[in-house]
C-alpha positions as CSV (number, residue, x, y, z in Angstrom):
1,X,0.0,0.0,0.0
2,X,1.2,3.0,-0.9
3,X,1.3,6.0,1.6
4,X,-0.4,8.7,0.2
5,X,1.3,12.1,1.6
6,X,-1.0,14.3,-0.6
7,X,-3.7,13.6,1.1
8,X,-2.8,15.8,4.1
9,X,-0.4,18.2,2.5
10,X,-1.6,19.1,-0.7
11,X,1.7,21.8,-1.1
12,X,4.0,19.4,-0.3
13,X,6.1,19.1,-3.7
14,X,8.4,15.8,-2.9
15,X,9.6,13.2,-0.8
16,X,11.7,10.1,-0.1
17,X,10.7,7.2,-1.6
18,X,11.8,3.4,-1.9
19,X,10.4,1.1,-5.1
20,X,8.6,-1.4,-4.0
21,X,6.9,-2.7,-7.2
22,X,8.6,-2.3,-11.0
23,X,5.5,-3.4,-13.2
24,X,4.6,-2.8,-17.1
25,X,2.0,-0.1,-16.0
26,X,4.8,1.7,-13.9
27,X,6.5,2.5,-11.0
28,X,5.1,1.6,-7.4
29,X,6.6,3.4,-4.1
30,X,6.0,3.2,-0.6
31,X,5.0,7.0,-0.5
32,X,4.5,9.7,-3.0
33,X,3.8,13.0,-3.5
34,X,2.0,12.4,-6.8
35,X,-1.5,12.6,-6.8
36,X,-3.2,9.7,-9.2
37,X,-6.2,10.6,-11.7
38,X,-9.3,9.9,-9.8
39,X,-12.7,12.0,-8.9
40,X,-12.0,14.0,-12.0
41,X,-8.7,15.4,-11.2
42,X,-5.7,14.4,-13.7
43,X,-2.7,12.4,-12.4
44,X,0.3,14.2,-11.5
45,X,3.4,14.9,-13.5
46,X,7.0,15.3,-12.4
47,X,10.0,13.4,-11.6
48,X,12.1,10.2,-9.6
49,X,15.3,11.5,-8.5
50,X,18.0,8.7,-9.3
51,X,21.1,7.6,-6.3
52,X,23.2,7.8,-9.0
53,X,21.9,11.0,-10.1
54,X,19.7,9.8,-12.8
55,X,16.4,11.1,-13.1
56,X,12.9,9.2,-14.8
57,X,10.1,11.7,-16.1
58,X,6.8,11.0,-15.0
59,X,4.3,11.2,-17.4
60,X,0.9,10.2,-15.5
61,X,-0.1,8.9,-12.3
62,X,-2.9,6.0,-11.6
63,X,-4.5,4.1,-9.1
64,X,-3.1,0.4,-9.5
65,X,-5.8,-2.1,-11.1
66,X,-6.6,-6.2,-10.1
67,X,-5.8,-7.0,-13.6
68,X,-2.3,-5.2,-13.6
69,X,-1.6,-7.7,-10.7
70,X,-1.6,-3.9,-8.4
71,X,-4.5,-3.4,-5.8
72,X,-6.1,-0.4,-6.0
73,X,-4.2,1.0,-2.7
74,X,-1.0,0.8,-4.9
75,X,-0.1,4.0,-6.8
76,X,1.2,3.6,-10.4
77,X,3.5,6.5,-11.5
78,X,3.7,6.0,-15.6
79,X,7.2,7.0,-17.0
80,X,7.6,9.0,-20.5
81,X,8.4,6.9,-23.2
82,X,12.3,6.7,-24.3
83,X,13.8,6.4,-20.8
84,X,14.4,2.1,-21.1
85,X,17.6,2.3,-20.7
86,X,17.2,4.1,-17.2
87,X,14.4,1.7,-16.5
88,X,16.3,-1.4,-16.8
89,X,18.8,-0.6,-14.6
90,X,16.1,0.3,-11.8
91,X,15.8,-2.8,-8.6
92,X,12.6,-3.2,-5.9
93,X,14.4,-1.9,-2.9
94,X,15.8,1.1,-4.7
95,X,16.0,4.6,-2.8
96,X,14.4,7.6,-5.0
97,X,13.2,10.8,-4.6
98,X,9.7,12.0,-6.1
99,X,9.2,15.3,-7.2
100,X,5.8,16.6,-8.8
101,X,5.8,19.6,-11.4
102,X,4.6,22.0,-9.0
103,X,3.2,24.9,-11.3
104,X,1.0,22.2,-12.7
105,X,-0.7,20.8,-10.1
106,X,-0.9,24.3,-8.3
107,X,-3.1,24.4,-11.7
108,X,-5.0,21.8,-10.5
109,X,-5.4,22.9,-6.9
110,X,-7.0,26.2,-8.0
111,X,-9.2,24.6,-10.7
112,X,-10.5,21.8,-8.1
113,X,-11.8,24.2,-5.6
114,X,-13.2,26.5,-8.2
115,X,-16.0,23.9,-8.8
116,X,-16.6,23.6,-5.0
117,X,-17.5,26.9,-5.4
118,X,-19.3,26.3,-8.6
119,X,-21.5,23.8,-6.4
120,X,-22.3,26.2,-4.1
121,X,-23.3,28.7,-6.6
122,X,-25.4,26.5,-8.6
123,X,-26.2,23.9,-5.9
124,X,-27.8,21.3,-8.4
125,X,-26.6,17.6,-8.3
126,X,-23.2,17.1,-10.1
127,X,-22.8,14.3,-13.2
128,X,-19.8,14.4,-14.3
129,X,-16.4,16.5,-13.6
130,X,-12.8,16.7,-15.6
131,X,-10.2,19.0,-13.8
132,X,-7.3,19.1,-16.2
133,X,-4.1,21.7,-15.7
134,X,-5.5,24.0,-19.0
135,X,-9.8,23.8,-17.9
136,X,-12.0,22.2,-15.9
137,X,-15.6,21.4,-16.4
138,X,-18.5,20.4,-14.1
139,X,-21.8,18.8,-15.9
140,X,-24.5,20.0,-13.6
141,X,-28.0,17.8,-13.5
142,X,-30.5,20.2,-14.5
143,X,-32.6,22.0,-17.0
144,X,-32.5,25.7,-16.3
145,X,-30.3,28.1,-18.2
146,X,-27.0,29.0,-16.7
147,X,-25.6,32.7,-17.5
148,X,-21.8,32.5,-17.7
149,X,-21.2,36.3,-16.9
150,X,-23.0,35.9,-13.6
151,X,-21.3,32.6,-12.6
152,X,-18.0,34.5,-13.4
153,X,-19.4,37.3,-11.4
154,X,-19.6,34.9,-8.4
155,X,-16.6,33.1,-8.5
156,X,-14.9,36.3,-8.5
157,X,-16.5,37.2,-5.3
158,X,-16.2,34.2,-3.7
159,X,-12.4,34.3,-4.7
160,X,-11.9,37.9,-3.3
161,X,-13.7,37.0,0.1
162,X,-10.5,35.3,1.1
163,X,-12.9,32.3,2.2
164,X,-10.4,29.2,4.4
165,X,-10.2,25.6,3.0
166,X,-9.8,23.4,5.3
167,X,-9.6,19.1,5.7
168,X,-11.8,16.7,7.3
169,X,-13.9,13.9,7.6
170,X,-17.1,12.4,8.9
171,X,-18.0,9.0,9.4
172,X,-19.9,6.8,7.2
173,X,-22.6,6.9,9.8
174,X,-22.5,10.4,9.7
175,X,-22.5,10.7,6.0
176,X,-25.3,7.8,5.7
177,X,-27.2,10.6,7.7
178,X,-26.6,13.7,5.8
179,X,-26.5,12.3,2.3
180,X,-26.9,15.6,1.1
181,X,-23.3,16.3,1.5
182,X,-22.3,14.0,-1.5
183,X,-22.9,16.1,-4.9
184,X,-21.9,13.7,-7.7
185,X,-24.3,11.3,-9.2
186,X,-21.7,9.7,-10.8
187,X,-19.1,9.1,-8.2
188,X,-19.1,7.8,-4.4
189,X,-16.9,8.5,-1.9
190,X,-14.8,5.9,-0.7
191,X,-15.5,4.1,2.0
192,X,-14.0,0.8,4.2
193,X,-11.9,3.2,6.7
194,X,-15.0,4.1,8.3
195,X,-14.4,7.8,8.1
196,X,-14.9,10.1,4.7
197,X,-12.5,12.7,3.6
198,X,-14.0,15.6,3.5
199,X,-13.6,19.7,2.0
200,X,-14.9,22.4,4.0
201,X,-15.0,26.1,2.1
202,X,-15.6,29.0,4.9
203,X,-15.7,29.3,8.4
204,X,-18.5,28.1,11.2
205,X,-20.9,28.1,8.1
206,X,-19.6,26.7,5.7
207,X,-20.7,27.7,2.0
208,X,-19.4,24.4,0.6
209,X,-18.6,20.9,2.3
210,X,-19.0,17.5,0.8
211,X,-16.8,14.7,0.6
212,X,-13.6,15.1,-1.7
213,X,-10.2,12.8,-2.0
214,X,-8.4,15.7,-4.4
215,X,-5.8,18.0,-3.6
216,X,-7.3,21.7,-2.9
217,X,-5.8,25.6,-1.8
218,X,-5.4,26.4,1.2
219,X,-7.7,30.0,0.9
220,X,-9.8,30.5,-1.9
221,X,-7.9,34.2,-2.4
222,X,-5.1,31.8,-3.9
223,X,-7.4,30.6,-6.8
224,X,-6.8,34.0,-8.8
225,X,-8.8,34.6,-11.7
226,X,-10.9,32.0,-12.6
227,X,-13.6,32.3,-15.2
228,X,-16.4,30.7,-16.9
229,X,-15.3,30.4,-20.6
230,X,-18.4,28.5,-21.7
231,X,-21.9,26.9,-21.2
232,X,-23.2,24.0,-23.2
233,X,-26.6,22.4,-23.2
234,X,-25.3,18.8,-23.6
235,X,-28.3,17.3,-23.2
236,X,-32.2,17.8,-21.2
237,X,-30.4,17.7,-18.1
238,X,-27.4,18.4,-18.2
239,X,-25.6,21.9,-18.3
240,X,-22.1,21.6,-18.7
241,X,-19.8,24.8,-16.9
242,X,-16.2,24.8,-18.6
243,X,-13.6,27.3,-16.5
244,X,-10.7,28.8,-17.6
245,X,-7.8,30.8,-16.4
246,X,-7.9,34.6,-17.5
247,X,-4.6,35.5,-15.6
């Protein structure tokens, strides 16, 4: 199982690492910085830091799979293409240092909380998100029209209010309770631990909090400017928000 140190420091940019698995879908450590695609967000980018002073690009990051001969606690970082010769030298047992590309997933960060605030704004059930380092989108379940100025409008002010993000969790009892708190349609929070990681956006009353396994800012002053670059009709009910950067 890999340790995944991401999930309590989402600004920490590397670590030491040992390999503990050398597979055909990648490269499996005992802890990482590098944050796997899952709940919409893209996999991290970066780099493995050689002994000998070699280094392996990281192209992608996944969650290991049953049929890869990985469970799905293992993480999975993908090297680029053309780097065989530093591969094959590579033993389980190795020492390495991970490094994620930092302005990327700072992307990523800003992006992801963006459409926690996009849920509170439009607080309609979510079916579908895709956080990537150059958009993101959220499909919302619904039938109204959306006005993209407005949305912007709100993001913005949201943004400015300096509002603190902060980690936690609830149990699945508690959860089971408020099932309000989950937004997606299309994806469940994990559960097995008996407690559910959770997002909080705001102080004592919170303006967003549902479950959420991604990395996040810390404030949402740090997103910047964020705005909403389009709004599709994709189909009866579904209204797609796409956000964009415009710094």
């Amino acid at each position: 199982m890999t340790q995944d140190l991401f999930r309590t420091d989402a600004y920490r940019t590397e670590c030491p690492a040992t390999i503990t698995a050398l597979t055909d879908a990648g490269i499996v450590l005992d802890q990482t910085v590098f944050y796997p695609l899952g709940g919409g967000q893209a996999g991290d980018t970066g780099e493995l830091h050689l002994a000998d002073g070699q280094t392996i690009r990281i192209a992608d990051t996944r969650k290991g799979k049953d049929d890869e001969g990985l469970p799905t606690a293992d993480i999975v970082h993908v090297p680029a293409p053309g780097q065989e010769s530093v591969m094959a030298g590579l033993q389980v047992g190795d020492a390495v240092s991970a490094q994620i590309d930092w302005a990327r997933r700072h992307r990523l960060m800003r992006f992801h909380t963006t459409t926690h605030l996009l849920c509170h704004l439009v607080p309609m059930p979510v079916n579908g998100c895709s956080i990537t380092p150059d958009y993101a989108r959220l499909d919302l379940h619904m039938t109204e029209p959306l006005d993209k100025e407005a949305l912007s409008a709100g993001i913005a002010a949201l943004v400015m209010a300096a509002h603190p993000v902060k980690l936690g969790s609830v149990t699945d009892a508690e959860l089971d309770a408020n099932p309000a708190l989950v937004k997606s349609m299309s994806v469940s929070p994990p559960r097995g631990s008996g407690t559910v990681r959770t997002v909080r956006i705001g102080g004592a009353e919170p303006i967003d909090l549902q479950p959420c396994g991604g990395t996040h800012v810390a404030n949402t002053a740090e997103i910047g400017r964020v705005v909403v670059t389009k709004i599709e009709k994709k189909s009866a009910t579904t209204r797609r928000v796409v956000l964009g950067f415009a710094d």
